[in-house]
C-alpha positions as CSV (number, residue, x, y, z in Angstrom):
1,X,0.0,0.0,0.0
2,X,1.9,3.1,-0.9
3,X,-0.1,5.3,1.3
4,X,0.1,5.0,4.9
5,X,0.3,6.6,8.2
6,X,0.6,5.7,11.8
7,X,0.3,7.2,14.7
8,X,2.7,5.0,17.0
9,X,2.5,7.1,20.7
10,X,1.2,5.0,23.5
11,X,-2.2,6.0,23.7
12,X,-3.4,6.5,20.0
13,X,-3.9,2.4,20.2
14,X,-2.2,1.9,16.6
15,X,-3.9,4.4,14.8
16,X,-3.3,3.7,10.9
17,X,-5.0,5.9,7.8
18,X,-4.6,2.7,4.4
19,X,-5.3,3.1,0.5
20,X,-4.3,1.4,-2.2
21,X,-3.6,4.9,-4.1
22,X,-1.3,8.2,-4.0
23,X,-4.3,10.3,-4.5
24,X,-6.5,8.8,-2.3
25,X,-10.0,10.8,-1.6
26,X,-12.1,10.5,1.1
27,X,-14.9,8.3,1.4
28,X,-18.0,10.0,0.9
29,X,-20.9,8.6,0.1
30,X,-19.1,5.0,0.3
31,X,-20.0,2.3,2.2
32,X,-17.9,-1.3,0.4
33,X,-15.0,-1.9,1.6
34,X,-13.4,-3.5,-1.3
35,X,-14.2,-0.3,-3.5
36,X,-13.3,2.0,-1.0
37,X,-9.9,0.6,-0.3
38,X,-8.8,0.7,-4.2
39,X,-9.5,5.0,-4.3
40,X,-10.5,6.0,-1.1
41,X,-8.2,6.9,2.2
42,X,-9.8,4.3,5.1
43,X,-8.9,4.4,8.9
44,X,-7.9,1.1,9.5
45,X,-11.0,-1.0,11.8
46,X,-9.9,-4.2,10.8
47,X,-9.4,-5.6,13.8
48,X,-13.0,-5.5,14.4
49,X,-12.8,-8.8,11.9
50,X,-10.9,-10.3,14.8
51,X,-13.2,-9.3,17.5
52,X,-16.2,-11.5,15.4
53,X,-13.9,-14.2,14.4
54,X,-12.9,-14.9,17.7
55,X,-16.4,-14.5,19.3
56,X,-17.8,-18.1,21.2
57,X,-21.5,-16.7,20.1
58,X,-22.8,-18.1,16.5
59,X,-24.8,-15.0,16.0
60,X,-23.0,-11.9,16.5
61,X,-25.7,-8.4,16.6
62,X,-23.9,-5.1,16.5
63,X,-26.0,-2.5,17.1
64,X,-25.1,1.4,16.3
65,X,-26.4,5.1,14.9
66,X,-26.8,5.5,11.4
67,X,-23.1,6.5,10.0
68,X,-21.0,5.0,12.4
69,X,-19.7,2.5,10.2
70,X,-22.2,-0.4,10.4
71,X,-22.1,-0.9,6.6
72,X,-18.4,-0.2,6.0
73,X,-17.4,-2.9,8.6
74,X,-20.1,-5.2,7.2
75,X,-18.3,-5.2,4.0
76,X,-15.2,-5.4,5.4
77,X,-16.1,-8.7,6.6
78,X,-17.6,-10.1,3.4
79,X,-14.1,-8.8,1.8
80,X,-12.0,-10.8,4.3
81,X,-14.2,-13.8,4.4
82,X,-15.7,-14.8,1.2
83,X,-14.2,-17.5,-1.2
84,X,-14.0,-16.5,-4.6
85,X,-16.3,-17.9,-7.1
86,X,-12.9,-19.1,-9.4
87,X,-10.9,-19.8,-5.7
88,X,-8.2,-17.4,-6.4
89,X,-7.6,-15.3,-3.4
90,X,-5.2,-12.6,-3.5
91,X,-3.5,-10.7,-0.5
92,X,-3.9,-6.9,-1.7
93,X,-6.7,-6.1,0.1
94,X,-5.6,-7.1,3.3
95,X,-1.8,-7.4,3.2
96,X,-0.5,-4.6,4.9
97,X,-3.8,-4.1,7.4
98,X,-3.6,-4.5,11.1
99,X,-5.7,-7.8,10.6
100,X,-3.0,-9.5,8.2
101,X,-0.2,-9.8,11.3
102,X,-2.4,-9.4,14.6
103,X,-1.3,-12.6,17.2
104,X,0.9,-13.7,15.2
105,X,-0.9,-13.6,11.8
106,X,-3.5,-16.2,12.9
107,X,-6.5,-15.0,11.4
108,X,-5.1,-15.5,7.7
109,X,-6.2,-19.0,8.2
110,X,-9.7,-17.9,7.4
111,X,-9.1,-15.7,4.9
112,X,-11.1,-16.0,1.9
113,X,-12.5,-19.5,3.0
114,X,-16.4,-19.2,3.3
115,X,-19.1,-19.0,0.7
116,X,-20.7,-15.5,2.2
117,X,-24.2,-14.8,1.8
118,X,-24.7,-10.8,2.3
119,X,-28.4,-9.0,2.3
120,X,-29.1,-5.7,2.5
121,X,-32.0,-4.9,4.1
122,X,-32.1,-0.9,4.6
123,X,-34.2,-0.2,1.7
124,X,-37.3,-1.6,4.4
125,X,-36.9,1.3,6.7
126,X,-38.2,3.8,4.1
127,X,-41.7,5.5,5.0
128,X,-44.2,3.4,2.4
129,X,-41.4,0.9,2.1
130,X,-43.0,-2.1,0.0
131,X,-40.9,-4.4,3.0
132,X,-41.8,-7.5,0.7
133,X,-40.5,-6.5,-2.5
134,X,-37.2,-5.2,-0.5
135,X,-37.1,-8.4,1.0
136,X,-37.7,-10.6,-2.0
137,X,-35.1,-8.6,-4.2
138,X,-32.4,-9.1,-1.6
139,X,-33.1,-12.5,-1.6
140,X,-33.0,-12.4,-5.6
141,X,-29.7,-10.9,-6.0
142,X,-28.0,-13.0,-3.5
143,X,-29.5,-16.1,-5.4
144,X,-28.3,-15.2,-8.5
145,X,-24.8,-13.7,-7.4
146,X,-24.1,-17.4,-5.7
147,X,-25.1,-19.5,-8.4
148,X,-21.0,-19.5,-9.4
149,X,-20.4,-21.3,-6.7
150,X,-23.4,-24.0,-7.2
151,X,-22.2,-25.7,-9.7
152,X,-21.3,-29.1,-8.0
153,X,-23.2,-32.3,-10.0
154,X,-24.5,-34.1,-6.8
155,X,-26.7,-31.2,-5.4
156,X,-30.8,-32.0,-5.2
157,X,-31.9,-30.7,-8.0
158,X,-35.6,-30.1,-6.5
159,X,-33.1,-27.4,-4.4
160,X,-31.3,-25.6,-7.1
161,X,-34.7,-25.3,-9.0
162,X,-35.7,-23.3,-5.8
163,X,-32.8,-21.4,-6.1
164,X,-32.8,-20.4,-10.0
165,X,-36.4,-19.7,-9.6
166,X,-35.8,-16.7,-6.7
167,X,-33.0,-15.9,-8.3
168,X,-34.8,-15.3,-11.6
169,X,-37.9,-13.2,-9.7
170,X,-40.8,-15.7,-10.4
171,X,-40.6,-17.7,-7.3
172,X,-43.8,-18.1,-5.1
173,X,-44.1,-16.3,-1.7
174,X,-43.2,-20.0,0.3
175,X,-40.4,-20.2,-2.0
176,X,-38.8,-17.1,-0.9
177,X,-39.6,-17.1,2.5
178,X,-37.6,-20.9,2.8
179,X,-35.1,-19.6,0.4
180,X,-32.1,-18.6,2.8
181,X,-32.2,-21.9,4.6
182,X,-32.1,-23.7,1.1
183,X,-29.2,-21.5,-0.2
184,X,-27.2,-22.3,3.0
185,X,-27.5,-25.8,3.0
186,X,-26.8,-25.9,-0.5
187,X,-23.8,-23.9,-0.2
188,X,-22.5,-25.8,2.3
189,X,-22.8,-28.7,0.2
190,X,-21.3,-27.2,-3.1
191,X,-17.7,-25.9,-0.6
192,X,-17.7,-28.3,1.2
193,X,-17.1,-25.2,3.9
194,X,-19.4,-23.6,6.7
195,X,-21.4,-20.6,5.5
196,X,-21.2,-16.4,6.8
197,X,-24.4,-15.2,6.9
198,X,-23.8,-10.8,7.0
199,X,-27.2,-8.6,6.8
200,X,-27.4,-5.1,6.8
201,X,-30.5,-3.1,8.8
202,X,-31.7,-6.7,9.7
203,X,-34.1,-4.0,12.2
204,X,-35.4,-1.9,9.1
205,X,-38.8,-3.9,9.6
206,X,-38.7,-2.5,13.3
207,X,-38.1,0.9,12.1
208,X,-42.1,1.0,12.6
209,X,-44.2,0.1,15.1
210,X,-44.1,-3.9,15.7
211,X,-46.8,-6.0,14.1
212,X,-47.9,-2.8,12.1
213,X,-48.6,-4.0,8.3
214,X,-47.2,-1.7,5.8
215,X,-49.2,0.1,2.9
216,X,-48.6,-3.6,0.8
217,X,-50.6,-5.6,3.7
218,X,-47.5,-7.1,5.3
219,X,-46.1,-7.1,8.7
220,X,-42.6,-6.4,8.4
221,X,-41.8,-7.9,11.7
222,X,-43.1,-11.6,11.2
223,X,-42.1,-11.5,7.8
224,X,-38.3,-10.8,9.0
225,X,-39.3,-13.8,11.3
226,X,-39.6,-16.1,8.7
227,X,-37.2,-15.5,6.2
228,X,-34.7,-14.4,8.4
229,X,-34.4,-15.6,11.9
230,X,-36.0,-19.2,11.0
231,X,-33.1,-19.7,8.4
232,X,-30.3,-18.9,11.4
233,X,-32.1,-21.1,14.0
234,X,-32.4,-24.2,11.4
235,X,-28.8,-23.8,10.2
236,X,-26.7,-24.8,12.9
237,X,-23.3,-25.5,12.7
238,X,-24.0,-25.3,8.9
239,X,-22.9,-21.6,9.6
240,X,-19.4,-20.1,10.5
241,X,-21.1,-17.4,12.3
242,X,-23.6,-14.9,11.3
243,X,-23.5,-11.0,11.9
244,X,-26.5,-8.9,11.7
245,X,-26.1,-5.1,11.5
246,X,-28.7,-2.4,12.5
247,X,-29.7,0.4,15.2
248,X,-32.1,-2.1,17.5
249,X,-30.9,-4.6,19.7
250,X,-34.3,-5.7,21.1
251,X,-35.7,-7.6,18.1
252,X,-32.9,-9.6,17.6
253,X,-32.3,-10.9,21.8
254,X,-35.7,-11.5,21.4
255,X,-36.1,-13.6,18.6
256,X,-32.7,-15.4,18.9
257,X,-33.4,-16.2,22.3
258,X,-36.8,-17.6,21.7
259,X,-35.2,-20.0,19.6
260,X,-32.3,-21.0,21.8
261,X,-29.6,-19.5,19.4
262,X,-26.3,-18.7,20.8
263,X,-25.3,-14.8,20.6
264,X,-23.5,-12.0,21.5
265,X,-24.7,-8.3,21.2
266,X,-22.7,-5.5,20.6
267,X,-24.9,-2.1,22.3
268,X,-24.1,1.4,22.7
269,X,-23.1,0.7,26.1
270,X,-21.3,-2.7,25.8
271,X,-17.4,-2.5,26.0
272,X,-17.2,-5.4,23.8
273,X,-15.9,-4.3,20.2
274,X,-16.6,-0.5,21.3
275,X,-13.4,1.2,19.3
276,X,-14.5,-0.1,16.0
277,X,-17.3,1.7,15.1
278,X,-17.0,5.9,15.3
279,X,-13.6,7.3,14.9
280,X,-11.6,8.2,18.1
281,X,-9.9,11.9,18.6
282,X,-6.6,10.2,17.6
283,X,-7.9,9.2,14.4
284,X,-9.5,12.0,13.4
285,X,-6.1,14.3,14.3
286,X,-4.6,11.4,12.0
287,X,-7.1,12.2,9.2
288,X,-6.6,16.2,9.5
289,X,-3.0,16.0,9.4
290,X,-3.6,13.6,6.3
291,X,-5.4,16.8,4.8
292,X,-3.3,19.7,6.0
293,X,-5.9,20.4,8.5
294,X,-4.7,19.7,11.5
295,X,-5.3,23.2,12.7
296,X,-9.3,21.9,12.8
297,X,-9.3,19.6,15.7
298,X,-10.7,22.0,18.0
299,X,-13.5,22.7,15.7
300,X,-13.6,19.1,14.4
301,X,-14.5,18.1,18.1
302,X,-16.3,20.9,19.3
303,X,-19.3,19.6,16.3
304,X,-18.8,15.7,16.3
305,X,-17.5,14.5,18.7
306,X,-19.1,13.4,22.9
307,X,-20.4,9.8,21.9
308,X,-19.6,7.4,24.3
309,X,-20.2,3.4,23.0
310,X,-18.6,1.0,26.0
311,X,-14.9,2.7,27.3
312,X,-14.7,4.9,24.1
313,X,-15.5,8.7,23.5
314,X,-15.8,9.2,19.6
315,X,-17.2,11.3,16.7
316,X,-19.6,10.1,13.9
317,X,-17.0,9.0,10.8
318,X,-19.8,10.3,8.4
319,X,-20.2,13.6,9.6
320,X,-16.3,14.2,10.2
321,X,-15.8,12.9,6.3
322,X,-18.3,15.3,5.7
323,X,-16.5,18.0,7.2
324,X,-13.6,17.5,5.9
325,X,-15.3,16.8,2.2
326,X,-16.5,20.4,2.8
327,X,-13.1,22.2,3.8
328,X,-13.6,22.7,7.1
329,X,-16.5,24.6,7.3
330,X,-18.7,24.4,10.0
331,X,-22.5,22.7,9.2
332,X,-24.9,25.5,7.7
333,X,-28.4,25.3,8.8
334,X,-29.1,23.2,5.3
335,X,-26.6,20.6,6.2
336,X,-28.6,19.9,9.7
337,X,-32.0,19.8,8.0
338,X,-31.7,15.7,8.0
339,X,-30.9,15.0,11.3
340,X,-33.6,17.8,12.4
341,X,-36.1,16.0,10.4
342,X,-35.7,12.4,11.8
343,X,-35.7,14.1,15.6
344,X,-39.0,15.5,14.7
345,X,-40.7,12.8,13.5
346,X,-39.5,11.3,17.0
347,X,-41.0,14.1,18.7
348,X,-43.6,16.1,16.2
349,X,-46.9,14.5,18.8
350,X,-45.3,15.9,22.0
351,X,-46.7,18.2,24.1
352,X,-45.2,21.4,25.8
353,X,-44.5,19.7,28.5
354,X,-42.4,17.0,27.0
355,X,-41.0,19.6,25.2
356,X,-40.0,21.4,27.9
357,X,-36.8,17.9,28.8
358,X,-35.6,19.2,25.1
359,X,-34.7,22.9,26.4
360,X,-33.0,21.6,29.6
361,X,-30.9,18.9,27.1
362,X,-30.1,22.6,25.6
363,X,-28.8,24.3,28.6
364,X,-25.1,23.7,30.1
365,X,-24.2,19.9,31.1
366,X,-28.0,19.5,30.4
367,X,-29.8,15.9,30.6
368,X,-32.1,13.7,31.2
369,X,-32.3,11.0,33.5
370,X,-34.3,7.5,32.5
371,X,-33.9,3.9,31.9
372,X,-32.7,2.6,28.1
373,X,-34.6,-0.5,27.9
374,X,-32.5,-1.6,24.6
375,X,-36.0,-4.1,24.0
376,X,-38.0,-1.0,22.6
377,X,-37.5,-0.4,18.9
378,X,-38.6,2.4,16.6
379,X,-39.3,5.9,17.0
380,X,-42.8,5.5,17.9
381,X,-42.3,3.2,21.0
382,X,-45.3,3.6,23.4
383,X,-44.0,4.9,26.7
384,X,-41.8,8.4,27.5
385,X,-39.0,6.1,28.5
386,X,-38.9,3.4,24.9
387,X,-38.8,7.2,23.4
388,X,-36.0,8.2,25.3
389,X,-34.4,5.1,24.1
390,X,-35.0,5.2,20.5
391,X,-33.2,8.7,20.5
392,X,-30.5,6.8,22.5
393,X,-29.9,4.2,19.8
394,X,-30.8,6.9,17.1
395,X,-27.8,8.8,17.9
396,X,-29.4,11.9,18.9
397,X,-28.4,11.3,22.6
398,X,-25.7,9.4,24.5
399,X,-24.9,8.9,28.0
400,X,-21.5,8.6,30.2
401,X,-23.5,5.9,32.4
402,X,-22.5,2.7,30.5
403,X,-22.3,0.2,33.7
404,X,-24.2,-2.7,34.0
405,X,-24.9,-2.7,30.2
406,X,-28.1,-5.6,30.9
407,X,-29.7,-3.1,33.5
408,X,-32.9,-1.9,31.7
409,X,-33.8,-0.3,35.4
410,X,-30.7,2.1,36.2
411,X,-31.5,5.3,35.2
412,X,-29.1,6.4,33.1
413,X,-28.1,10.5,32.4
414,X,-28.5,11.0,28.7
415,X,-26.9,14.4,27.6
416,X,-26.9,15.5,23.5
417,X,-23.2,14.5,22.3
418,X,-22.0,17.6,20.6
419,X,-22.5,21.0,18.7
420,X,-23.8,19.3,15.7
421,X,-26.7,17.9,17.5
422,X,-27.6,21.2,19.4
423,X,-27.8,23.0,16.6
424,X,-30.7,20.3,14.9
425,X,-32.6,20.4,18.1
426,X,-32.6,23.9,18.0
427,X,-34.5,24.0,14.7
428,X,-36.7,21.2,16.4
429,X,-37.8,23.2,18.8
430,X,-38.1,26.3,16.5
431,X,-39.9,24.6,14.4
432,X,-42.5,23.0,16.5
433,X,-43.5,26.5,18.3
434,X,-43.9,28.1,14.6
435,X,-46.4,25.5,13.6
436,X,-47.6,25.2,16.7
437,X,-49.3,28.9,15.8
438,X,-52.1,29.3,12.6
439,X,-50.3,32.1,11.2
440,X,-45.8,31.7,11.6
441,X,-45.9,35.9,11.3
442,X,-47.5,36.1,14.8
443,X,-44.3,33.9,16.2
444,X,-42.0,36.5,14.1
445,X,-44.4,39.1,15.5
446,X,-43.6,37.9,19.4
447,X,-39.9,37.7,18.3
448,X,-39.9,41.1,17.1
449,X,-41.9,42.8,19.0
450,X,-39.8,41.2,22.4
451,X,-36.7,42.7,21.5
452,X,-37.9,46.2,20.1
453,X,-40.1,46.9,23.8
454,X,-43.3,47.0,21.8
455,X,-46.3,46.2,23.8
456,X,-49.2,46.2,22.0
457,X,-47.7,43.6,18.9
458,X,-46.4,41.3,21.8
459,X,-49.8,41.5,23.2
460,X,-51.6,40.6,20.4
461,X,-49.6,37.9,19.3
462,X,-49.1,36.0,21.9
463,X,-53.0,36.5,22.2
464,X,-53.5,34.8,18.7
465,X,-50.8,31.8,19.8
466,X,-52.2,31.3,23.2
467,X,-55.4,29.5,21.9
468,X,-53.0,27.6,19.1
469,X,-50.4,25.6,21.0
470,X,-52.3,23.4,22.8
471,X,-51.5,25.2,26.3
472,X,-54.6,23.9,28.0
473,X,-53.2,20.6,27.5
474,X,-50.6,20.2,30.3
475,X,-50.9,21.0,33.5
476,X,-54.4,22.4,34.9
477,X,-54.1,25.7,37.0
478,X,-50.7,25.6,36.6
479,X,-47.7,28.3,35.7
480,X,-45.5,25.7,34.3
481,X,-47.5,25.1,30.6
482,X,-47.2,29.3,29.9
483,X,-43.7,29.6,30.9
484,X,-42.6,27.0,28.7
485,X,-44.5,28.9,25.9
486,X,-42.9,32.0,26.4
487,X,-39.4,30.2,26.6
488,X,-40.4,28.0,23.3
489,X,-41.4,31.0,21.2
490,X,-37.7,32.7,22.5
491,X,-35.8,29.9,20.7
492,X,-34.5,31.3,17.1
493,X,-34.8,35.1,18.2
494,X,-32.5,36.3,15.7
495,X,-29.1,37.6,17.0
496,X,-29.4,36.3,20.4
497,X,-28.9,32.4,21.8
498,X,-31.5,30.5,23.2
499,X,-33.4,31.4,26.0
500,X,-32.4,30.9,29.5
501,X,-34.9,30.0,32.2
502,X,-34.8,29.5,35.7
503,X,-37.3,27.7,36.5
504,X,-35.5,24.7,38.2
505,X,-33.6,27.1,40.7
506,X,-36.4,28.0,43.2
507,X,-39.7,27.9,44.3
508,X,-42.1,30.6,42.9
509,X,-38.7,31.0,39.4
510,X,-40.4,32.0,36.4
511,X,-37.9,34.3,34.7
512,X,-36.1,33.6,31.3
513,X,-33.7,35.8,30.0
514,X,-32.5,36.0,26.3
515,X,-29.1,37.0,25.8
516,X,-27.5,38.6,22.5
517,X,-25.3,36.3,21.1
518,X,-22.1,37.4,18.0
519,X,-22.4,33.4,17.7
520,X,-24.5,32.4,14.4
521,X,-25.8,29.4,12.8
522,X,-25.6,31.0,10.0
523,X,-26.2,33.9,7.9
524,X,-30.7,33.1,8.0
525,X,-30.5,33.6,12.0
526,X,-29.1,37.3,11.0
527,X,-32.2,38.0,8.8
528,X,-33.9,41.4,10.8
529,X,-31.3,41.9,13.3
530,X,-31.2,44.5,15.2
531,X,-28.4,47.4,15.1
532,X,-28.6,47.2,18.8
533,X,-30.0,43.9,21.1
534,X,-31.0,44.7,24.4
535,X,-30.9,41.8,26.9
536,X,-33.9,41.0,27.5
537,X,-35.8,39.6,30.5
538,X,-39.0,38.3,31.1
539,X,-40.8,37.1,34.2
540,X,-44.3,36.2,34.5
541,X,-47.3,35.8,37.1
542,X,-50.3,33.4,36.7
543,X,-53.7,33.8,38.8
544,X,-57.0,31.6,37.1
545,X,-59.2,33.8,39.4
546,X,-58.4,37.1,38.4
547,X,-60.3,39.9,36.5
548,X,-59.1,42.2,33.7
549,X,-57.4,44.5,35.8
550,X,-56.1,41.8,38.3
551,X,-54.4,40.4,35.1
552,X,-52.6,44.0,34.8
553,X,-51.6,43.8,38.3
554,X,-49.8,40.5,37.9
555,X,-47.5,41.7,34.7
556,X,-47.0,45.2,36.6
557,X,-45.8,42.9,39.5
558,X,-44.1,40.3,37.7
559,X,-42.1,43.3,36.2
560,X,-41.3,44.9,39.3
561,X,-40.0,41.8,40.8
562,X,-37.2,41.5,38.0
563,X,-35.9,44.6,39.8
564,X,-36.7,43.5,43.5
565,X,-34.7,40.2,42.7
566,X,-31.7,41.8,40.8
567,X,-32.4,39.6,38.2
568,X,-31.0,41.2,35.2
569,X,-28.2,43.1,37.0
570,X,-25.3,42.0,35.3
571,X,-23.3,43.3,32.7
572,X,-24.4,42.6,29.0
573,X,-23.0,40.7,27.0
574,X,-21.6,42.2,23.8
575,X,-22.8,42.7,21.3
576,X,-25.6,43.5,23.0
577,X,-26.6,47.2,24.2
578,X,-29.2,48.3,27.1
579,X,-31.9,46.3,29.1
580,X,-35.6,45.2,28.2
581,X,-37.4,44.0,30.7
582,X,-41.1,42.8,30.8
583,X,-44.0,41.2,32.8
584,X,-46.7,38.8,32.0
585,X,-49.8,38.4,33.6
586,X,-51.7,35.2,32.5
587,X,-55.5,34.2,33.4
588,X,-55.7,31.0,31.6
589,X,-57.7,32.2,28.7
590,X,-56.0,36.1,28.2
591,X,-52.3,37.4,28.7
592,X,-51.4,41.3,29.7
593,X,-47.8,42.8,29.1
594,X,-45.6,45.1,30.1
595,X,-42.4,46.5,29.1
596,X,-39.5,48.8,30.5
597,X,-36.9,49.6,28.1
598,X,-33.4,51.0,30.3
């Protein structure tokens, strides 16, 4: 391999950058191995081929977030494993990898030795996915890619006409659902060698809710079942091992153990191979300095990195490839659109008070303390907590609380990872408050209004929102439900940072402060600026029982009382210039303001 670099200090454990070419690019949009490594510069995770290889378990489940590498290693292990249809295997792929000499060069005894059957399953996962098609083309193109090696005389012919008749698309629905146990056996036959079973989003059926039949009448779930899980528990020792890729862990521990298959499962929280997927800080500085941009670390981490899988702290490989791909320029509100879609899908039904854990995730060492029960799978689990979890194994949270990896009772501290992820949950949360209103001008209305000291647009607004976002829906006769409105509607103010409340600090704290910020997303959060951003402050008062004019007395007194308490004294923060302070009076149905401007 003519390009390589290591990074031999005692704690970068080996890190090493391999290609097969001078120019090597940077794998974006990749996911084989075997293409990757003839044009593309890789960091070297081949040792997680020894991690499976040397695994007791016959069935070996690793479970991460999308773009940590599931795919890459998948491939990885096909490239390693599988015999060649003319059984010619050559060295260059793997020659000068850590894999090739590790203990002593023992794992080149398995090299290239099994027939490997590989589906690809992610296409299922797809909103109005038809999960049968995906699963009888997979099935298809496997057929017909192994019919090289099923060319032995002696095999039942009653088989191989199962085989060529998948493979050729006009088999019956029985015939593809026995197919994988067919093609096994068969292979096994023809090689005279145990088979590697290797599938790709073997959850994408769990992506929905369980037992739910998709828009073609067929549940994903038992389907998978069948075709899937049936084949593994009737093989045997027929198979070498088999390693199933995807985000859930709970479907497969269920299934397998149900049928009394041996296996081990690789979680978010399990130490077992933890450093192989995501790429530690040490290979990350090792792909900068590869690109002359080793002067990016700080920034590199500061956006992707904080995940914690097992005994490892890492960043997600896509996004860092990504950034790099992009020159080192910071995500733009466009690239953060697709991870701030999939979180809203996960949240879009909750209420303001369920809202109100995603603004404390937002503040400073922010979190949220609950139980990951690893059995619940897809976004649309039932309870708060399998919601909490689907995040958790979505990557849109992680947690520093990885003892006791089988406890689905500890309470664990789940905290957002990084910059990256702030940022999408920001527009989340902007987004859910603007259609939370009929008309999106009254929210910019609020905005603008709250900043410039007017009284009588921030009165009317908020007015026309009260009745829209579903307020009377939390708490009865409570402060808490129009506090968190006032602080959800603060989020995307443009020029200032996300609102600050302090509602956790005392009894009887309703204040939230908004502080002018010189920190962008990007140039859209500028749009309307002001010359000049006061700090502004806000603290409310809530009485069901009150009249018209009682309601004025509560904002004149929840006004007052940001003086009494010294809440605001303190110096502001540039850029910003001068003070705005106001007070809300709420009465369950109508709101009063008032404003001071110093």
């Amino acid at each position: 391999m003519p390009e390589q670099e290591y990074c031999n200090s005692s704690d970068t454990f080996g890190v090493r950058l391999v290609s097969h070419v001078d120019d090597a690019v940077l794998p974006v949009g990749v996911h084989d191995f075997a293409d990757a490594i003839g044009r593309c510069m890789l960091v070297d995770k081949t040792m997680f081929i020894a991690d499976v290889l040397d695994c007791d378990a016959s069935v070996v489940v690793c479970c991460r977030p999308e773009g940590f590498g599931k795919s890459m290693n998948l491939s990885m292990l096909k490239a390693f494993l599988e015999r060649p249809a003319d059984g010619r295997a050559g060295q260059s792929l793997f020659a000068d990898t850590q894999i090739w000499d590790a203990d002593g060069g023992r794992y080149r005894d398995e090299y290239a030795c099994y027939p490997v059957i590989s589906l690809d399953f992610s296409g299922a996962a797809r909103r109005g996915a038809n999960v049968v098609g995906v699963v009888r083309d997979a099935l298809s193109g496997e057929c017909a890619r192994l019919l090289a090696l099923l060319e032995a005389p002696d095999l039942p012919r009653d088989k191989m006409r199962h085989i060529e008749r998948v493979a050729r698309g006009v088999a019956s629905e029985a015939e593809v659902d026995s197919v994988l146990g067919v093609l096994i056996e068969l292979l096994e036959m023809a090689c005279d060698e145990q088979v590697v079973l290797l599938v790709d989003e073997y959850d994408a059926a769990w992506s929905r809710r369980t037992g739910a039949r998709d828009a073609f009448g067929a549940d994903p779930a038992e389907l998978f079942d069948r075709v899937l899980f049936d084949a593994i528990a009737a093989a045997g020792d027929s198979l070498r091992l088999a390693c199933l890729m995807g985000e859930h862990p709970g479907p497969a521990e269920t299934v397998l153990s149900l049928r009394g298959c041996s296996y081990c499962v690789s979680t978010p929280l399990s130490g077992w191979c933890d450093r192989w997927f995501g790429f530690s800080d040490d290979e990350v500085q090792a792909l900068l300095g590869h690109a002359g941009r080793g002067e990016y670390l700080d920034d590199t981490r500061d956006w992707f990195e904080g995940y914690r899988f097992g005994r490892f702290y890492c960043s997600n490989p896509a996004r860092v490839i990504d950034f790099l791909n992009r020159g080192c320029t910071p995500p733009v509100r466009a690239d953060l659109y697709g991870y701030a879609d999939s979180l809203s899908r996960a949240v879009g039904d909750w209420n303001l008070e369920r809202l109100a854990t995603l603004f404390d995730l937002l503040e400073a060492h922010g979190s949220v303390e609950v139980p990951l029960r690893m059995g619940a799978v897809g976004s649309d689990a039932s309870t708060d907590d399998d919601q909490w979890t689907a995040l958790y194994l979505s990557g849109f949270l992680t947690t520093d609380m990885v003892e006791e990896p089988g406890s689905s009772a500890r309470s664990r501290a789940q905290r957002l990872p990084n910059n990256e992820l702030r940022q999408a949950l920001r527009l989340v949360i902007i987004e859910w408050f603007e259609c939370a209103a009929e008309d999106v001008r009254d929210v910019d209305a609020f905005r603008d209004g709250l900043c410039r000291g007017d009284e009588d647009t921030v009165r009317q607004a908020l007015r026309r929102i009260l009745g829209d976002a579903g307020v009377d829906e939390v708490e009865k006769d409570s402060t808490l439900p129009y506090h968190l409105l006032l602080q959800g509607l603060c989020f995307g103010m443009p020029g200032y940072a996300n609102p600050s409340s302090n509602r956790k600090r005392g009894a009887d704290r309703w204040d939230i402060q908004v502080f002018p910020t010189g920190r962008m997303l990007d140039v859209a959060d500028t749009l309307g600026m002001l010359d000049e951003r006061p700090l502004v402050t806000m603290n409310m008062m809530y009485d069901p029982d009150v009249d018209v004019l009682g309601r004025e007395l509560l904002a004149v007194q929840a006004l007052l009382d940001i003086e009494r308490d010294g809440i605001d004294e303190i110096r502001v923060p540039r850029p910003g210039v001068g003070r705005v302070r106001w007070g809300f009076g709420f009465d369950g149905q109508h709101v009063s303001a008032v404003c001071q401007r110093l």
